[in-house]
N, C-alpha and C positions, 0 to 999 in steps of 0.2 A: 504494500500500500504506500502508495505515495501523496504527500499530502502538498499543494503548491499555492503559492500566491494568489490570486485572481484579477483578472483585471476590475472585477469591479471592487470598490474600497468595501471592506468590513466582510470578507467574504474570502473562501477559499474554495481550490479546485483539487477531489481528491479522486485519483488514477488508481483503479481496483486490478488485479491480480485472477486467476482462478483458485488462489490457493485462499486467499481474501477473507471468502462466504464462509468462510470455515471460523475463521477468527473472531468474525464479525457474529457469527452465530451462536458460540461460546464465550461471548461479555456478557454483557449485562445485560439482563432479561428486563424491559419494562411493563413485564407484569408480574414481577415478583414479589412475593409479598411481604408485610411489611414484616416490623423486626418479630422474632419469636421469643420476646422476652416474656415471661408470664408473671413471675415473682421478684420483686426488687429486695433485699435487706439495704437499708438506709442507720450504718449504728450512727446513735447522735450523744457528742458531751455534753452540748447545749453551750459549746464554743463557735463563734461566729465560723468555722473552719466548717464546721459538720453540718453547720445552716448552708453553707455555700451545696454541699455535696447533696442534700435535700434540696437545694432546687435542678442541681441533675439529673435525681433519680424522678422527680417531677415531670420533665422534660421528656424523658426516655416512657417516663408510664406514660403519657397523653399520647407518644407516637406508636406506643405497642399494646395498648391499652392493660396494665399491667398494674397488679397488684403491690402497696409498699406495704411494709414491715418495719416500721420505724421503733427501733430497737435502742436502749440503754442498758448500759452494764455497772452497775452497782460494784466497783471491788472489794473481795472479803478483807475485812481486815485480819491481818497476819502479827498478833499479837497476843503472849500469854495472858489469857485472862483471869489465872491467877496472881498476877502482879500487879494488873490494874484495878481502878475501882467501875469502871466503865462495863456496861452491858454491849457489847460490841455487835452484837446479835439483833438488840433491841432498833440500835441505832442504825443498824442496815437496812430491817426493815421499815423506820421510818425516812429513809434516803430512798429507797425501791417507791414509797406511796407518795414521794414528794418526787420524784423523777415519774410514776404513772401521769400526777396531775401535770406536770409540766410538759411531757409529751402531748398528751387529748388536747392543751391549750395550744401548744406549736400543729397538732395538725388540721384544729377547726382554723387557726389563724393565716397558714402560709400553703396549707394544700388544697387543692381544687377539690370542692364537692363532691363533684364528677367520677373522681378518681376510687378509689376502693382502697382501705386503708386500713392496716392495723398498729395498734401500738402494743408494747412488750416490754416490760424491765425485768430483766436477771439481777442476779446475785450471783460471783464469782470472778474467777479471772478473766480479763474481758476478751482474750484470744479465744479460749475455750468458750466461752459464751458463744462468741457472734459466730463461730463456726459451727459449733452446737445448732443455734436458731436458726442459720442457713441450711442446715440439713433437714430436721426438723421442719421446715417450712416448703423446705424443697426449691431454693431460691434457683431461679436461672442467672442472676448477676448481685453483684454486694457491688455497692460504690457507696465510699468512706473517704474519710480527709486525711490528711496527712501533714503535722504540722515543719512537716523537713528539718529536723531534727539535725546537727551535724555535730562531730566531735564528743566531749564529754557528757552534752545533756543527752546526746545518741547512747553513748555507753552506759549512763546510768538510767534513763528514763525506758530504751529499750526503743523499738518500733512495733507498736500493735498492728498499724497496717503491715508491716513488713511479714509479721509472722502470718496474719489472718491470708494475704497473700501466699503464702507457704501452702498451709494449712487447707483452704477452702474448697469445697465441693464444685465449687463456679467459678465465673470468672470475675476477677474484681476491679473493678475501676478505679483510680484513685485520683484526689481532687485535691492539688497544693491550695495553701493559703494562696498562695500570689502565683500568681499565674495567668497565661491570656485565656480567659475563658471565652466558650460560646455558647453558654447559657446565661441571657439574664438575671442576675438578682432580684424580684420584688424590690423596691423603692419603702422604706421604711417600715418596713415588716420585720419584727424582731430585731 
């Protein structure tokens, strides 16, 4: 295939082959359909990071008409509780019903009606969680934030996308803080 200038402006002249139809017939189908995503995991900290990554998986459910899972991970605390005076337990699960409410309020506030939606808070470590709830759920894709971590906060903080990456049943998408995006944000919404 040869593809050439044209004499007229904005326009080109393309020279086909017999070998061509072949090529040309094994692209791009336009009639195929759309994406086969059915289940989104959306984990959220309720840091502007994992807002950005909710409005992608938003984005993605309106073109595949696709179910979210908007998921929080409570971490166990990892402390003898014989040493302290603290219900560790107690205090988990009122961080799990104060992360329920603040999910149902983030998705009547920033996700579309339209859309089909659940919310989810665990308790645990949150690699294990959100792999957990993507199997469970049976997700087709997880997209999660990632706050690009480098150097020492990387070695001590660890990367949960990185491992949930590792880990996961699907495929996962991930969404820098800064970065060129092509999804809009909502305008004053959270």
């Amino acid at each position: 295939m040869k593809v050439k200038p044209s004499s007229r402006p904005g326009s080109v002249t393309v020279e086909m082959n017999r070998f061509d139809d072949q090529l040309l017939q094994s692209g791009a189908n336009p009639q195929s359909p759309p994406l086969s995503i059915r289940k989104i995991v959306v984990p959220i900290d309720f840091s502007p990071c994992s807002y950005k990554s909710l409005d992608y998986a938003i984005a993605f459910a309106k073109l595949s008409n696709a179910e979210i899972l908007l998921l929080n991970v409570v971490p166990l605390a990892y402390v003898d509780t014989d040493l302290v005076a603290f219900d560790y337990q107690a205090l988990e699960r009122q961080s799990a019903e104060l992360g329920q409410i603040r999910l149902e309020k983030l998705s009547s506030e920033r996700v579309d009606p339209s859309l089909r939606t659940q919310v989810k808070v665990r308790i645990g470590r949150p690699v294990d969680e959100i792999v957990a709830a993507a199997k469970e759920f049976e997700a087709d894709l997880i997209i999660m934030s990632t706050h690009g971590y480098t150097g020492l906060k990387h070695a001590f903080l660890g990367s949960t996308t990185e491992n949930v990456v590792r880990y996961a049943p699907c495929p996962v998408l991930t969404v820098r803080e800064r970065e060129h995006d092509f999804v809009p944000s909502p305008e004053g919404k959270i």
